[in-house]
N, C-alpha and C positions, 0 to 999 in steps of 0.2 A: 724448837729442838727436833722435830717430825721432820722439819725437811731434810736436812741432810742425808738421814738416811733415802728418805725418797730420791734424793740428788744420786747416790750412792748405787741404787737398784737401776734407777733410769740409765745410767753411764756401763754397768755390767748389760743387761738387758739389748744397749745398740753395740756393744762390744763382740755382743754374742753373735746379733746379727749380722756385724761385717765376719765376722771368722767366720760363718755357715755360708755367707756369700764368697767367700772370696775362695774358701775348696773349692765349692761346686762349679765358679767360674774357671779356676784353673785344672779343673778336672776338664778328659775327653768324654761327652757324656755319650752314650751311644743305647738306642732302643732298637732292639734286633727283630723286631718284629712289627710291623704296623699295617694294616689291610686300608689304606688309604684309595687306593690306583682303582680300585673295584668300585668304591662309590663314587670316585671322582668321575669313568666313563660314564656310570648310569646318570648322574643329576648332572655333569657337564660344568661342574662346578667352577672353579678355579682357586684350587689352594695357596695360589701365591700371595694372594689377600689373604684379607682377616673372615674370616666364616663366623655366620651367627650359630651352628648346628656343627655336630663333628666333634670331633678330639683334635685335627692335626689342621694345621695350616702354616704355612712359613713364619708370620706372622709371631702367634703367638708361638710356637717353635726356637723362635729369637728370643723372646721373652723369658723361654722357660730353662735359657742355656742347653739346648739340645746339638749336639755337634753334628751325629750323625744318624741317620734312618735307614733301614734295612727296611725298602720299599716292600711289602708283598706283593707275589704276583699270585692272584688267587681266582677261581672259581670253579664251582663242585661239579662233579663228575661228567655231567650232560657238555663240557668244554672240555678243551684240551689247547696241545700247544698256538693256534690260530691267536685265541683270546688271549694265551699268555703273551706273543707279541702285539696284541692291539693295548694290551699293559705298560708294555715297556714302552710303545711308541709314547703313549701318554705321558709316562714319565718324560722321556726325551723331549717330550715336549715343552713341558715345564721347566726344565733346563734351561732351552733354549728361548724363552719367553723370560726367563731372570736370571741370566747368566753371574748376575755380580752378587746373586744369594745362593745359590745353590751349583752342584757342578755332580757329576756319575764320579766315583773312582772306586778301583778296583783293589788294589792294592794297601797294606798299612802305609807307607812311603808315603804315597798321593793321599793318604785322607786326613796323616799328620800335616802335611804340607794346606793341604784345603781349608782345614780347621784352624791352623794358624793365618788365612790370607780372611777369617772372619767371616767362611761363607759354611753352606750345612754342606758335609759329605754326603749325596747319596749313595747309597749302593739297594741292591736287589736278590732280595729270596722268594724262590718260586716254590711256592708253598704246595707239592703235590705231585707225587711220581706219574699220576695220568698226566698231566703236563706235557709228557715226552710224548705221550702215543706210541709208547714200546717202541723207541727209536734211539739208538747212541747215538745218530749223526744230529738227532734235537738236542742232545744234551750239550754235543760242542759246539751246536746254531747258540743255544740261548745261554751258553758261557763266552762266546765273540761278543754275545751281545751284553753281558757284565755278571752275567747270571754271579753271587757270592757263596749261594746255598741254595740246595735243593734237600726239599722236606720230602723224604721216601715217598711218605704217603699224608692222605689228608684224610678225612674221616672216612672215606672211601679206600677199599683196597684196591691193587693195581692186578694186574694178571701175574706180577711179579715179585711187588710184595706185600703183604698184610697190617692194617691198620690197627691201631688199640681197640675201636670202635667196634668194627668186625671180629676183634680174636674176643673180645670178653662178651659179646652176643651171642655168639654161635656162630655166625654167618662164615666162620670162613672156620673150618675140621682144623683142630691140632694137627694132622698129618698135613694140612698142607699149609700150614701158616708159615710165617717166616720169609729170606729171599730165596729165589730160584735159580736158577744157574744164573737166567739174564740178569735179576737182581743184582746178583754176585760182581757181573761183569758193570752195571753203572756206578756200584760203590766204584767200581775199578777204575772207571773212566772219571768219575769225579778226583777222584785221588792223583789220575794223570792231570788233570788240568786247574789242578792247584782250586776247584771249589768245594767248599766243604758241606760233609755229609751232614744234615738235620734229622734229630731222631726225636722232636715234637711228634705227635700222631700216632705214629708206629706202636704198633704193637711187640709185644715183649719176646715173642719169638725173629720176630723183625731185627729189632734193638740187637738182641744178644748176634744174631747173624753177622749183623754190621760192624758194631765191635769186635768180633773177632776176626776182623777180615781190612778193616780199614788199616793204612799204610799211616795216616795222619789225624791229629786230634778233631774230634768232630763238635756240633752247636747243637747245641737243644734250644733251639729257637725263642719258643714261648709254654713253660712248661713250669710247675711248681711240686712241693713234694707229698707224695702218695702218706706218706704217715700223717701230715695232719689235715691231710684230705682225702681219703679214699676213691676217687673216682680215677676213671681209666685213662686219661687225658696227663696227670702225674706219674712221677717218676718215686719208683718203691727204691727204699735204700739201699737193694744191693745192686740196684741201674746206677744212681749218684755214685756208687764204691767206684762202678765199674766205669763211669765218665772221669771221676779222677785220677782214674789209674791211666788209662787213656791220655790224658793229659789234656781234657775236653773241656767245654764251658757252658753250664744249663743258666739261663736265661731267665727269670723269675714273671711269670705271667700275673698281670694285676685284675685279671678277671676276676671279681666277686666270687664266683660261681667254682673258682680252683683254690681258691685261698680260704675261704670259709667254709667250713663244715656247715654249718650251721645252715646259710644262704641258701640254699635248694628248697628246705623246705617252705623258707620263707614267703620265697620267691613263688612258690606252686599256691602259699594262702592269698598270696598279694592278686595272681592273677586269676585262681577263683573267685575271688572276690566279685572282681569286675569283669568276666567270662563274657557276658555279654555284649559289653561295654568289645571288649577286645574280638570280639567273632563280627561286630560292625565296621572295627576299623581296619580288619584283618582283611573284607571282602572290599573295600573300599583302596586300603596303600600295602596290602600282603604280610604277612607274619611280622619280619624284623622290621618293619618302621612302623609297624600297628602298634608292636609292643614300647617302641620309644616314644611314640604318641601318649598309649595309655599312661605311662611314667611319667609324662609331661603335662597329664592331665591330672594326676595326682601326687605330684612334687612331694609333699612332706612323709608320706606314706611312704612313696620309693625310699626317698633317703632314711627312712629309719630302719631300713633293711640291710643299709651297705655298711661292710664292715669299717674299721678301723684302718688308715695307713697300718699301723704295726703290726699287722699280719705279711705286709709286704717282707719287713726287718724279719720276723716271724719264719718263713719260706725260706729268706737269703739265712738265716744264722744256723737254720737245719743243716743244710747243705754243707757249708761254713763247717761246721761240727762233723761232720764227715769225713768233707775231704781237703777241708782248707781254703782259705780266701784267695787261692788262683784260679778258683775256678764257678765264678760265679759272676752272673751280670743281669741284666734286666730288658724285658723283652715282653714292653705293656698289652699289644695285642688291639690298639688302640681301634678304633673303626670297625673292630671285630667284636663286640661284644655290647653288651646292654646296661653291665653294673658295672663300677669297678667302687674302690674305695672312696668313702668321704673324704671329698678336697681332690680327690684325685680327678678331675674334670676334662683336661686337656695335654696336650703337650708345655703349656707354660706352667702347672704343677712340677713339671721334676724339681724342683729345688728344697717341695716337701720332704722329696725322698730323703732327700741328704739331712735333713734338720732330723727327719726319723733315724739314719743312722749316724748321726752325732748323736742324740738322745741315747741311741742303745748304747753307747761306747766304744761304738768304733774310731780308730786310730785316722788321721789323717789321709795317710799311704790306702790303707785300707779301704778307705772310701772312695778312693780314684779307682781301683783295680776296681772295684762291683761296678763305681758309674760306667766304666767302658776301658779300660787298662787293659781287664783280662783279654776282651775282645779284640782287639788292637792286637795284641801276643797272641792272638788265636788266627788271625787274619794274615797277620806277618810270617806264621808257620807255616799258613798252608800255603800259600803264594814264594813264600820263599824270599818275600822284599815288600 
């Protein structure tokens, strides 16, 4: 008499699981954010295989129903625009090496059209107003070249405008934080050329600058919210008010280290711990792959650190609650960072996302605008088609 009921759960149970599969398949899924291009030139890799190391590669990307990637184009201050186009070539290149997986588009038009021909849309943010080298005719070089967002600033300020890093340090006086006339004029020139403004980074005199100045709705790249995480890198709730008023889209960053309160301090016992351990392999493969090493060398420990997927739901239903589900998306931050959530491993994870928000109750509709909907209608705004 046991069985049937068992018959009865097992039939609910794969019923569920084609209904979580088949949103998220017909969902656009789109990650706004990925630092991929930056490790691909140093190890020389080749993402369009399967990678043993990393978050991203086409591959598992296919796997994970990923449609589209928001390449970053990144590196800290000691670079500028030179490296950012030794970025994009790298990209191009990859294109060009898998034409019938992958294709650039700039446009919503071209990336609904790409995403329907079954390959990944890429496009490209260049994460970092030193980028330009105080230059507008770099800003319409590296938008010929597909440029879809430029992030003001990166942890570094610019001569022009001021980072969150710098404004809650000290390093940059309230009197001069914020943008500067030339500031003023790249919001301006982004706004002429249909790419949209990123206010990941920035600092809060920054932010408020640009919003009151932008002509068209802007991206918060990779960023989560300042209430239930206080650190400077989040967005406090009258920034969120002021992206939905806007008619903007903040990005949910799945770093560990932005979603979890908790995780910092964790994170500081974990690599006390093994200090030494971490100052040999630091002098040995440099800070960020010393510390992936040491997590590699101590697998069960790292993971009992990392939070929960539902912190991810957590971040997006803040926002949600704010300013309403048009204006949220996800923007993992992948290759950029050290933790992220349990389960959360690669780009062929996204589909946890969605089983997390079907679990919370979101609606159908609902879950397409977060995977990448909004973004789509954010891209379409600023381009115009």
């Amino acid at each position: 008499m046991k069985i049937i009921p068992i018959i009865v759960l097992s039939i609910f149970f794969h019923f569920k699981l084609f209904a979580q599969k088949k949103i998220h398949d017909d969902a656009i899924v789109i990650d706004t954010h990925g630092d991929i291009l930056f490790n691909q030139i140093k190890s020389g890799i080749d993402i369009g295989k399967l990678q043993p190391k990393g978050n991203f590669d086409l591959v598992r990307a296919k796997g994970g129903g990923l449609d589209v990637q928001f390449f970053s184009i990144w590196c800290d201050e000691t670079g500028g625009y030179g490296v950012a186009n030794q970025e994009i070539d790298s990209l191009y290149s990859l294109i060009n090496r898998y034409p019938q997986k992958i294709s650039l588009v700039t446009t919503a038009t071209k990336l609904e059209k790409t995403v329907k021909q079954q390959k990944m849309a890429a496009m490209i943010g260049v994460e970092g107003g030193h980028m330009i080298d105080n230059r507008l005719d770099y800003v319409d070089s590296l938008a010929k070249r597909g440029m879809a967002y430029l992030t003001l600033t990166w942890n570094n300020s610019t001569p022009w405008a001021s980072s969150a890093a710098d404004e809650t340090s000290g390093k940059v006086k309230p009197e001069n934080a914020g943008l500067n006339a030339f500031g003023k004029q790249v919001v301006h020139r982004l706004n002429k050329l249909g790419v949209l403004v990123d206010l990941s980074h920035v600092g809060e005199k920054t932010f408020y600058d640009a919003i009151a100045i932008t002509e068209k709705p802007v991206i918060v790249s990779h960023s989560c919210a300042y209430s239930l995480n206080p650190v400077p890198r989040n967005l406090k709730d009258d920034q969120i008010k002021a992206v939905g008023k806007n008619g903007g889209v903040i990005c949910v960053n799945f770093y560990s280290g932005f979603l979890d309160a908790t995780f910092s301090s964790k994170e500081k016992t974990f690599l006390t711990k093994y200090d030494a351990e971490l100052k040999l392999l630091t002098s040995k493969y440099g800070r960020s792959n010393a510390i992936d090493t040491l997590i590699a060398n101590h697998k069960a420990e790292a993971e009992a650190i990392r939070p929960p997927i539902s912190l991810i739901v957590k971040h997006i239903s803040h926002i949600v609650k704010l300013i309403g589900i048009d204006h949220v998306g996800l923007g993992a931050d992948f290759d950029g960072a050290e933790s992220y959530p349990i389960g959360m491993d690669s780009v062929a994870d996204y589909p946890k996302v969605t089983a997390a928000l079907i679990e919370a109750g979101y609606s159908e509709g609902d879950i397409k605008k977060i995977l990448g909907g909004n973004v789509v209608r954010l891209v379409r705004e600023s381009k115009g088609r």
